[in-house]
C-alpha positions as MATLAB code, in Angstrom:
seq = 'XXXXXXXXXXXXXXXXXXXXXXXXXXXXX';
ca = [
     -14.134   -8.822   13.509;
     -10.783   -9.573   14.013;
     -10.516  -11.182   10.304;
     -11.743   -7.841    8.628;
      -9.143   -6.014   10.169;
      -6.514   -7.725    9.411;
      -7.802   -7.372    5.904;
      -8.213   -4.456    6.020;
      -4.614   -3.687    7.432;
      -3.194   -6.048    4.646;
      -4.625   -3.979    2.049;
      -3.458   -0.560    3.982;
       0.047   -1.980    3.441;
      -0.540   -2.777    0.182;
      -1.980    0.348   -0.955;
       1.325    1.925    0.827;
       3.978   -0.290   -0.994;
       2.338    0.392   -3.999;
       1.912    4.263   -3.512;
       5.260    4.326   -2.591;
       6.914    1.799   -5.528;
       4.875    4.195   -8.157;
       6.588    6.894   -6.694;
      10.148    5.719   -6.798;
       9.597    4.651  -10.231;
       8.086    8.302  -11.438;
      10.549   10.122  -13.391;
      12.109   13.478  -11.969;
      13.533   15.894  -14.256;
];
């Protein structure tokens, strides 16, 4: 149980950083 969480936290990060690098790198204009 406690292995799929922490999966499942890792990937929460993940999907964060990423969400949040993609937004940096949008272009505003």
């Amino acid at each position: 149980v406690f292995a799929l969480i922490a999966v499942v936290g890792i990937l929460s990060m993940l999907l964060v950083v990423a969400a949040s690098v993609a937004y940096l790198m949008l272009p505003r204009g």
